[in-house]
MMTF fields as JSON, N, C-alpha, C and O atoms, coordinates in Angstrom:
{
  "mmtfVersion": "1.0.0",
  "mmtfProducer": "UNKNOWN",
  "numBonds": 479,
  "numAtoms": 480,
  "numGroups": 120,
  "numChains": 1,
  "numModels": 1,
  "chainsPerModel": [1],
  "groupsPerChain": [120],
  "chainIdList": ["A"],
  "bondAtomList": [4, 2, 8, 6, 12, 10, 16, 14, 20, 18, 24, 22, 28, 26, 32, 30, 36, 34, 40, 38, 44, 42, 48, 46, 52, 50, 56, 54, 60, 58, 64, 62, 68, 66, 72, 70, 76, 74, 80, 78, 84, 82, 88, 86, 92, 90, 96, 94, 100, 98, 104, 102, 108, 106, 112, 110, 116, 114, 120, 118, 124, 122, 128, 126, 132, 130, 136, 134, 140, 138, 144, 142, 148, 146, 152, 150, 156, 154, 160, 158, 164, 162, 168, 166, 172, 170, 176, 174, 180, 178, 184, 182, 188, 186, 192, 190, 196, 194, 200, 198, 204, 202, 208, 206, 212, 210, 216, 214, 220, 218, 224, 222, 228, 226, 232, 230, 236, 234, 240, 238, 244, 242, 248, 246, 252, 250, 256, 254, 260, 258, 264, 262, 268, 266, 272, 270, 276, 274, 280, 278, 284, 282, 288, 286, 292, 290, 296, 294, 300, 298, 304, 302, 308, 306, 312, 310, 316, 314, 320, 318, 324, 322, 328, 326, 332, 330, 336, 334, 340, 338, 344, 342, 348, 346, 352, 350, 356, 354, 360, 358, 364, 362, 368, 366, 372, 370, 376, 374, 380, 378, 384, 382, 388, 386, 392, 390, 396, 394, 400, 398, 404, 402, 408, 406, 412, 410, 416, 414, 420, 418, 424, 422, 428, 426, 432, 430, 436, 434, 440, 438, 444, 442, 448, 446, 452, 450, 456, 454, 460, 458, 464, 462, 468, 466, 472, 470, 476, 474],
  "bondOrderList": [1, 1, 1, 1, 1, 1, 1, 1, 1, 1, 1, 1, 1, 1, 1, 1, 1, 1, 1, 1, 1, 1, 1, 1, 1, 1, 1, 1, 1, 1, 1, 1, 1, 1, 1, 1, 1, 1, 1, 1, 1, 1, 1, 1, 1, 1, 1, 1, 1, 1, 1, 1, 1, 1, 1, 1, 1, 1, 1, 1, 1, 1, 1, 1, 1, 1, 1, 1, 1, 1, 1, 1, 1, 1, 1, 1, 1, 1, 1, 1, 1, 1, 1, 1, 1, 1, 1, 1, 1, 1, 1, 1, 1, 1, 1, 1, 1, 1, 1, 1, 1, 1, 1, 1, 1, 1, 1, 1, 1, 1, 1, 1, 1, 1, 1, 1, 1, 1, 1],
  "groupList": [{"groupName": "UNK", "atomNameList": ["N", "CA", "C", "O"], "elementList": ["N", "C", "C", "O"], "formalChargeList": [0, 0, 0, 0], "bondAtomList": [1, 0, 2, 1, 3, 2], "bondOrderList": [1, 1, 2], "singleLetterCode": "X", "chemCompType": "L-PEPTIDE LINKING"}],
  "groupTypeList": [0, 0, 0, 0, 0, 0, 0, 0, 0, 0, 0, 0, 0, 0, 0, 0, 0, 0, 0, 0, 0, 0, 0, 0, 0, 0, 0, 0, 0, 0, 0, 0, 0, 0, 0, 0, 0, 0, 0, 0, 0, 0, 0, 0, 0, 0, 0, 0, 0, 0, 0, 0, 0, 0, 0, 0, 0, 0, 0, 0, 0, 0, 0, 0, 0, 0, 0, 0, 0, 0, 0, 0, 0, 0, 0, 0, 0, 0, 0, 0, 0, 0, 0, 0, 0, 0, 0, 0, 0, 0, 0, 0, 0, 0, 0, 0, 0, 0, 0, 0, 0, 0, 0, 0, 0, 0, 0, 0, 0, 0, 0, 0, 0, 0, 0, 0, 0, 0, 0, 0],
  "groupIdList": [1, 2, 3, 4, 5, 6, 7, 8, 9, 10, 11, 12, 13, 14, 15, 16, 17, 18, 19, 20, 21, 22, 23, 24, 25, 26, 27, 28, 29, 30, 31, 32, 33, 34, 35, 36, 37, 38, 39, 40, 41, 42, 43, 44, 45, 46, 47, 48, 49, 50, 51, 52, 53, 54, 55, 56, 57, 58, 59, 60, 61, 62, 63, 64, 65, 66, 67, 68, 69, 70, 71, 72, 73, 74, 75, 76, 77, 78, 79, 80, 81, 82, 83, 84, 85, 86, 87, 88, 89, 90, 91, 92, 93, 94, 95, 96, 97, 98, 99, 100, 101, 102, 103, 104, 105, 106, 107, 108, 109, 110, 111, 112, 113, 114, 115, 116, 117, 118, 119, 120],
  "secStructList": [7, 7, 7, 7, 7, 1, 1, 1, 6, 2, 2, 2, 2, 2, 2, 2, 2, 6, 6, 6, 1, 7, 7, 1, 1, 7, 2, 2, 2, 2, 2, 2, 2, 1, 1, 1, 1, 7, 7, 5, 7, 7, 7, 1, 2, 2, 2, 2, 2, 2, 2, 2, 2, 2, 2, 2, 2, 6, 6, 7, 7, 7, 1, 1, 1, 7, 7, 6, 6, 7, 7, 7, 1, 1, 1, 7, 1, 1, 7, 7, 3, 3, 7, 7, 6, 6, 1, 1, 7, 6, 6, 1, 7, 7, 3, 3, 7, 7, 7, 2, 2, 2, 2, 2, 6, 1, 7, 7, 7, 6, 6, 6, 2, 2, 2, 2, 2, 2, 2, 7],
  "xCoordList": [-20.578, -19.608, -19.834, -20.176, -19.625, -20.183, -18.757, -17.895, -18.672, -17.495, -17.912, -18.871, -17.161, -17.009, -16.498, -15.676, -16.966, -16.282, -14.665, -14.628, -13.782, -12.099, -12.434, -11.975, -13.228, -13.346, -14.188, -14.334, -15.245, -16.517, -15.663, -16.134, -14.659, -14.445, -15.07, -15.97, -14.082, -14.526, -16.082, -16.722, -16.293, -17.938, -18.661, -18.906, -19.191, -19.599, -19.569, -20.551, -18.206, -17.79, -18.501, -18.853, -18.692, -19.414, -21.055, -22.015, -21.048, -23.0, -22.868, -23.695, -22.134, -22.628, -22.389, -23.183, -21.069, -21.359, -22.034, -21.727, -23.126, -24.793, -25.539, -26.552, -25.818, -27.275, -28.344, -29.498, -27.611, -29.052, -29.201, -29.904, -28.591, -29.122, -29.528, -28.825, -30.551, -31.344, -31.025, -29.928, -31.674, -31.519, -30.711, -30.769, -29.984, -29.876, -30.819, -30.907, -31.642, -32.621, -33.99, -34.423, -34.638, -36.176, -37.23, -37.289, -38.227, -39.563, -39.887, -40.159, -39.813, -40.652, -39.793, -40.31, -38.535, -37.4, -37.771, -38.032, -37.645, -37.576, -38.838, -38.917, -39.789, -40.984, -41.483, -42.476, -40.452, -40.584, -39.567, -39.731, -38.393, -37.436, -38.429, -39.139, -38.546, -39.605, -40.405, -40.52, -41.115, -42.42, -41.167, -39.959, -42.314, -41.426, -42.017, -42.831, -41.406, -40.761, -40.582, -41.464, -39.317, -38.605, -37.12, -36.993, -36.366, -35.366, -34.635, -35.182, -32.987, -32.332, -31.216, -30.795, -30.517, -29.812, -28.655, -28.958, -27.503, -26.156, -24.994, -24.457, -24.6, -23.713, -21.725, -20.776, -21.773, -20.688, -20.608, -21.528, -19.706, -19.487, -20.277, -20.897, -20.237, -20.847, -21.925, -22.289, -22.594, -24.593, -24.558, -25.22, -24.258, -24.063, -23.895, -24.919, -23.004, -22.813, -24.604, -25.252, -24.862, -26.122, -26.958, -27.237, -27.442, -28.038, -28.627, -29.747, -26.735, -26.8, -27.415, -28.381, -26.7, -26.744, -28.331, -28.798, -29.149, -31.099, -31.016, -31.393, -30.489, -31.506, -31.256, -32.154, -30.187, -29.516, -30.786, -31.357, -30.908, -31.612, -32.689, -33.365, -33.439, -34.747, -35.033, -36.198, -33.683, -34.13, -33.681, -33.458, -33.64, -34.033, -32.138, -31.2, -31.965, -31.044, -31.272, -32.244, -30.165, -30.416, -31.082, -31.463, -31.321, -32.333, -31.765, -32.495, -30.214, -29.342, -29.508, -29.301, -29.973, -29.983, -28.652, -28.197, -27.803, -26.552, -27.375, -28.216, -26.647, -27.313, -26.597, -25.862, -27.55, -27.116, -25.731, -25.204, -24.962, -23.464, -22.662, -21.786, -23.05, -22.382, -22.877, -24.022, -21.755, -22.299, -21.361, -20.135, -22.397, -21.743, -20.627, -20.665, -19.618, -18.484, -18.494, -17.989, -19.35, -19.542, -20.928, -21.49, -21.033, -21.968, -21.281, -20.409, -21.67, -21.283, -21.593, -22.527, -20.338, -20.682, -20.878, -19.995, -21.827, -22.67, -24.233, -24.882, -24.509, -25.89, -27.22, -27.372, -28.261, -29.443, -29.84, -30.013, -30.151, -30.235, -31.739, -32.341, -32.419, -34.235, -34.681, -33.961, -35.923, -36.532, -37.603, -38.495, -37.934, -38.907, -39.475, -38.805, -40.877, -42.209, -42.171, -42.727, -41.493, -41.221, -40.063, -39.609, -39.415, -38.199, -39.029, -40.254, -37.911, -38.673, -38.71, -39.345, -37.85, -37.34, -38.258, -38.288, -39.0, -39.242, -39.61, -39.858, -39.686, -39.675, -38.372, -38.478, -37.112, -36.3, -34.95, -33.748, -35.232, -34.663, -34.253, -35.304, -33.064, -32.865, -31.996, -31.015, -32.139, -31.198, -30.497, -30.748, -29.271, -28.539, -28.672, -28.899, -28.422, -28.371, -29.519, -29.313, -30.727, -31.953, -31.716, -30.84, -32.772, -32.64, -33.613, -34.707, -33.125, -34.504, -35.782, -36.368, -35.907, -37.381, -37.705, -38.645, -37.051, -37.233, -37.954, -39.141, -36.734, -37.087, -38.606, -39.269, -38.719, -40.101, -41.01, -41.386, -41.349, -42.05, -42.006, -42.809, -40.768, -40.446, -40.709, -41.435, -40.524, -40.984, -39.263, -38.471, -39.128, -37.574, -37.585, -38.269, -36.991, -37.179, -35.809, -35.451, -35.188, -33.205, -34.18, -34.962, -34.093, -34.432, -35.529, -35.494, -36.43, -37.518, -36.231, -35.986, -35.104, -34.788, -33.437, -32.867, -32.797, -31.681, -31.851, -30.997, -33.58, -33.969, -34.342, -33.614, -35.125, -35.323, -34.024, -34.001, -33.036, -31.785, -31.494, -30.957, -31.78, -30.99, -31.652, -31.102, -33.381, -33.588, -33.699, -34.052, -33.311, -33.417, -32.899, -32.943],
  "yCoordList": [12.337, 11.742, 10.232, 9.576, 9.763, 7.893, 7.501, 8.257, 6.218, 5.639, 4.085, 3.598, 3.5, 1.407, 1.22, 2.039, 0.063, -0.273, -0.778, -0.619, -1.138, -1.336, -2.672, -3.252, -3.762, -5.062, -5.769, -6.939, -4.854, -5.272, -5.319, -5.939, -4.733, -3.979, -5.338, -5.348, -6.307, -7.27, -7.965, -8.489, -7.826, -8.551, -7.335, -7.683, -5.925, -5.351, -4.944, -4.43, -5.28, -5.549, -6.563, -6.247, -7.416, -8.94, -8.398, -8.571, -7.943, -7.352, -6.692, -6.925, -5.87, -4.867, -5.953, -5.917, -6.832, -7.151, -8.332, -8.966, -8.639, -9.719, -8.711, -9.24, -7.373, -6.926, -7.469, -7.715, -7.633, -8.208, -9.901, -10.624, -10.221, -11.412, -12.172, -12.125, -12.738, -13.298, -12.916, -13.278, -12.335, -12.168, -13.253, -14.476, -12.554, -14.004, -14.131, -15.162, -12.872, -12.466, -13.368, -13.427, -13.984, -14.532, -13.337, -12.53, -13.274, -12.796, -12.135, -10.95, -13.028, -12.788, -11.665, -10.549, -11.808, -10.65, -9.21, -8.211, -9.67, -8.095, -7.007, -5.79, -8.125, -7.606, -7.077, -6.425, -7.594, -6.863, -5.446, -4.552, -5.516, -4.683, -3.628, -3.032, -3.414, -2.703, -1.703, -0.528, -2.552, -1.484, -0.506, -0.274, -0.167, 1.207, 0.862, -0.055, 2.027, 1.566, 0.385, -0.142, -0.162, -1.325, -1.22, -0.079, -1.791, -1.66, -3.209, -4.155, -2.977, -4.198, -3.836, -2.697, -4.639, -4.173, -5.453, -6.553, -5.132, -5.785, -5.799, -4.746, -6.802, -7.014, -6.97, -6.62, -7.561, -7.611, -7.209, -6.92, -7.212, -6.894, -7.509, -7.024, -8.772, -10.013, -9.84, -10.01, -9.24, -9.439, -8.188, -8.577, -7.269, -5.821, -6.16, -5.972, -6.517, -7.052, -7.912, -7.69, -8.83, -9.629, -8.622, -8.48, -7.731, -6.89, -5.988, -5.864, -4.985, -4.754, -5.241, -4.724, -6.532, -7.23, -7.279, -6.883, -7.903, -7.561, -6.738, -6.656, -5.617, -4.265, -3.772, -3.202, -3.989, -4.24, -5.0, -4.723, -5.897, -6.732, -6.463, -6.53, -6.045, -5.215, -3.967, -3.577, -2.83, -1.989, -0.726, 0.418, -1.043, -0.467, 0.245, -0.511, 1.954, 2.406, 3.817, 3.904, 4.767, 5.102, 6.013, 5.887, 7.633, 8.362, 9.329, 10.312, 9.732, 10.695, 10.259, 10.942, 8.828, 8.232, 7.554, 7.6, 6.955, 6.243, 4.791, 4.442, 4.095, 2.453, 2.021, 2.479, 0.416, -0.314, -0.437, -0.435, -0.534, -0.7, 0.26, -0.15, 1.337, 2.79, 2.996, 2.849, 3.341, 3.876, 4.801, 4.797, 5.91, 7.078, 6.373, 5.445, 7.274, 6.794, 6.996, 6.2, 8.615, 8.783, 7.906, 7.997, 7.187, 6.157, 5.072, 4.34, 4.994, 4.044, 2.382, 1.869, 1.953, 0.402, -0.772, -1.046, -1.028, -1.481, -0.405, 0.038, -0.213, 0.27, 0.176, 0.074, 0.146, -0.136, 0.542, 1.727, 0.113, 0.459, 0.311, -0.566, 1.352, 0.992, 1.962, 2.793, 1.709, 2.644, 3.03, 2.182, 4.376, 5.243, 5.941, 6.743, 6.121, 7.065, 8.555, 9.547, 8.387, 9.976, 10.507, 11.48, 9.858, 10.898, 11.796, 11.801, 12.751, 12.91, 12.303, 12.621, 11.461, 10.22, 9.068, 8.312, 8.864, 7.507, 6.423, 5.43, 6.6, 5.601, 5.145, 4.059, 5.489, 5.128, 5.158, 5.234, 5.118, 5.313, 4.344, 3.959, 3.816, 2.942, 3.791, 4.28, 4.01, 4.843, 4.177, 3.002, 5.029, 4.683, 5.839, 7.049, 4.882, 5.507, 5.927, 6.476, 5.525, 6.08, 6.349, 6.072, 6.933, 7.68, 6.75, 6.486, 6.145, 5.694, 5.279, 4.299, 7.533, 7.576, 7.077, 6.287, 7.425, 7.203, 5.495, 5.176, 4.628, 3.333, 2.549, 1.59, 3.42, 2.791, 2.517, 1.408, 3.992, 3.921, 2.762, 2.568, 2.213, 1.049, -0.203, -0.264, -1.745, -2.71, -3.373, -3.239, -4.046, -4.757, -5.583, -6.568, -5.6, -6.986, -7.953, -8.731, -7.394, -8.336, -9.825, -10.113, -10.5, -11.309, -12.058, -13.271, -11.668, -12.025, -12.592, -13.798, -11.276, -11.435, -12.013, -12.139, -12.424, -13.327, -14.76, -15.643, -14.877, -16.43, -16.543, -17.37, -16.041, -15.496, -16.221, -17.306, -15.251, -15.516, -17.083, -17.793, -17.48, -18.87, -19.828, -20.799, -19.568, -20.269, -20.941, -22.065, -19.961, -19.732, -20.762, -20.661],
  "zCoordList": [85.951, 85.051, 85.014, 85.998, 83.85, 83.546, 83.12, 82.671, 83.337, 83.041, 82.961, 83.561, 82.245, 82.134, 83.571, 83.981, 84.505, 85.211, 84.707, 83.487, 85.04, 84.325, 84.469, 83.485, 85.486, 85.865, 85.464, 85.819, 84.233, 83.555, 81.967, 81.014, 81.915, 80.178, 78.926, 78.085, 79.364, 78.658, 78.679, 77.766, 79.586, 79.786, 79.187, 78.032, 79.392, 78.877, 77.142, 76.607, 76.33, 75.2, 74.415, 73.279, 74.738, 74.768, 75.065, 74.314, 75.925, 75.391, 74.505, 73.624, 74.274, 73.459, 71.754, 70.813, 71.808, 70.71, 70.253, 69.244, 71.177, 71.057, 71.173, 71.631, 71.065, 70.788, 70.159, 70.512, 68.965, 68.195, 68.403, 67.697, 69.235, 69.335, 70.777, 71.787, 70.685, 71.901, 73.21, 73.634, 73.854, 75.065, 75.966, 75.84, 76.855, 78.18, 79.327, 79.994, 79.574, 80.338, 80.208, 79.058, 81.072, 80.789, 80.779, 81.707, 79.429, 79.551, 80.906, 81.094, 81.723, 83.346, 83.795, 83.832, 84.145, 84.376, 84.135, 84.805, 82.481, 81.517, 81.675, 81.846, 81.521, 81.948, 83.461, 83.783, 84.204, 85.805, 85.949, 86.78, 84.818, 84.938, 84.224, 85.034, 83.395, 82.684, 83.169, 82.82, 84.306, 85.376, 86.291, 86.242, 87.07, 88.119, 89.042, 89.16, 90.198, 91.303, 91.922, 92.599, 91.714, 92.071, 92.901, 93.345, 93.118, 93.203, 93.784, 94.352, 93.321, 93.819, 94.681, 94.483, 95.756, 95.86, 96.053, 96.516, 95.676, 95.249, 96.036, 96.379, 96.322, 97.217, 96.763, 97.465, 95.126, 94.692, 93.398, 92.633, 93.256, 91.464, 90.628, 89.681, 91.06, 90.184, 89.48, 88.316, 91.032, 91.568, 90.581, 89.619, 90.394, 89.757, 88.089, 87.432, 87.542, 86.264, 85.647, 84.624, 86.75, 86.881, 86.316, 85.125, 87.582, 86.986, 86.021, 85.527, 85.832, 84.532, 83.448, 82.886, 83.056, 82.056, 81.675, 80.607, 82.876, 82.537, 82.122, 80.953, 82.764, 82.794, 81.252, 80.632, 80.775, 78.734, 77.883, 76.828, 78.697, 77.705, 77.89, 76.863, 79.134, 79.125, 78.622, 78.707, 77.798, 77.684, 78.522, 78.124, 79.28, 80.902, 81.148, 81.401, 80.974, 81.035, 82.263, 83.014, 82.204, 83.524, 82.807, 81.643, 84.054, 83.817, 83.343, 83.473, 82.531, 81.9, 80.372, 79.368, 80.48, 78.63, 78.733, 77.59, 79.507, 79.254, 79.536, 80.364, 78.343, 78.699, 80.105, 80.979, 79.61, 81.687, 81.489, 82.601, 80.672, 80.996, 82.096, 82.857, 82.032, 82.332, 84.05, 84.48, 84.774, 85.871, 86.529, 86.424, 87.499, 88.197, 89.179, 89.987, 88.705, 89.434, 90.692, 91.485, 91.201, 92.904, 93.748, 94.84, 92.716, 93.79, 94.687, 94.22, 95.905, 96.68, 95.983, 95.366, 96.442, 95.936, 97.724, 98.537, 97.729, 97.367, 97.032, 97.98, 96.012, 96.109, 96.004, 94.787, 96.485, 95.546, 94.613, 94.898, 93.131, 92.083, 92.01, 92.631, 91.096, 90.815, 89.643, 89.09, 89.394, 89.022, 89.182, 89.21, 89.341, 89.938, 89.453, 88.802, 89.419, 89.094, 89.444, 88.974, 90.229, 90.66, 90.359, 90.961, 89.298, 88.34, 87.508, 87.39, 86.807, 85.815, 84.094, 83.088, 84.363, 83.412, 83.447, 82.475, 84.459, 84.49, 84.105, 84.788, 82.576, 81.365, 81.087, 80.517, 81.234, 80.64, 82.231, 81.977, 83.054, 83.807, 85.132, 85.644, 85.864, 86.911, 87.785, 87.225, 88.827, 89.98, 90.843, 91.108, 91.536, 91.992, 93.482, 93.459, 94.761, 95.627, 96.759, 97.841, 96.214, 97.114, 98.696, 99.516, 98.693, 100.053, 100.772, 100.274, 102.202, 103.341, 102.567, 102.106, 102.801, 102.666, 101.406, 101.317, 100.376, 99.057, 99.101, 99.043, 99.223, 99.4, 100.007, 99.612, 101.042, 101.276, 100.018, 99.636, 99.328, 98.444, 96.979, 96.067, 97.289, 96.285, 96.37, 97.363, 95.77, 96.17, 96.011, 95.079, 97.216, 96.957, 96.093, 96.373, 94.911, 94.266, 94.004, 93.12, 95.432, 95.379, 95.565, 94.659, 96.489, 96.245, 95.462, 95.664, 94.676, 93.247, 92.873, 92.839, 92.485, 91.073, 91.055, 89.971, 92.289, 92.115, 92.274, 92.193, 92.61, 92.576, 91.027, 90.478, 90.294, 89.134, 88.256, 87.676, 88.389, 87.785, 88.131, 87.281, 89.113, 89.498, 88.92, 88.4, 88.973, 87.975, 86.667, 86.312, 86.116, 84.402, 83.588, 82.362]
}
């Protein structure tokens, strides 16, 4: 089951109504959100919204077809979010929840991409 966060409503409203116009995301970002196996992981709402918000402007939605706005309500918060080669989505897809083992096989990119962000 997908749902709006209740604490995003307005910020997510506001992406959706700049689609067509300019990204807030840098080139370098979108283009890292893009590839597979990656993952981030998020500490607050904030860092999470952050996220999102790339992963919108990259394209980059989960692996059911719901855009980055939307997320499983039984996921633990804080989670690491990614995307992976070994879905069977994995063109269009960012996950929630990995396992350990799973993770190894990924490259962390929390810190790339909240220096990334800081720079912009």
């Amino acid at each position: 089951m997908l749902f709006h966060l209740p604490s995003f409503e307005g910020f997510f409203t506001e992406l959706a109504d700049r689609q067509g116009d300019k990204t807030m995301t840098s080139k370098k970002i979108i283009e890292r959100l893009q590839q597979l196996d990656w993952y981030v992981e998020y500490k607050t709402e904030h860092e999470l919204a952050l996220l999102l918000n790339a992963c919108l402007d990259a394209g980059v939605g989960w692996y059911d077809g719901g855009n980055a706005t939307e997320i499983v309500d039984s996921d633990p918060f804080p989670a690491p979010i990614g995307r992976s080669s070994k879905h069977r989505n994995d063109n269009l897809g960012f996950y929630v929840g990995l396992t350990d083992e799973a993770l190894k096989q990924h490259q962390d990119i929390t810190d790339w991409f909240f220096e990334e962000l800081r720079n912009e």
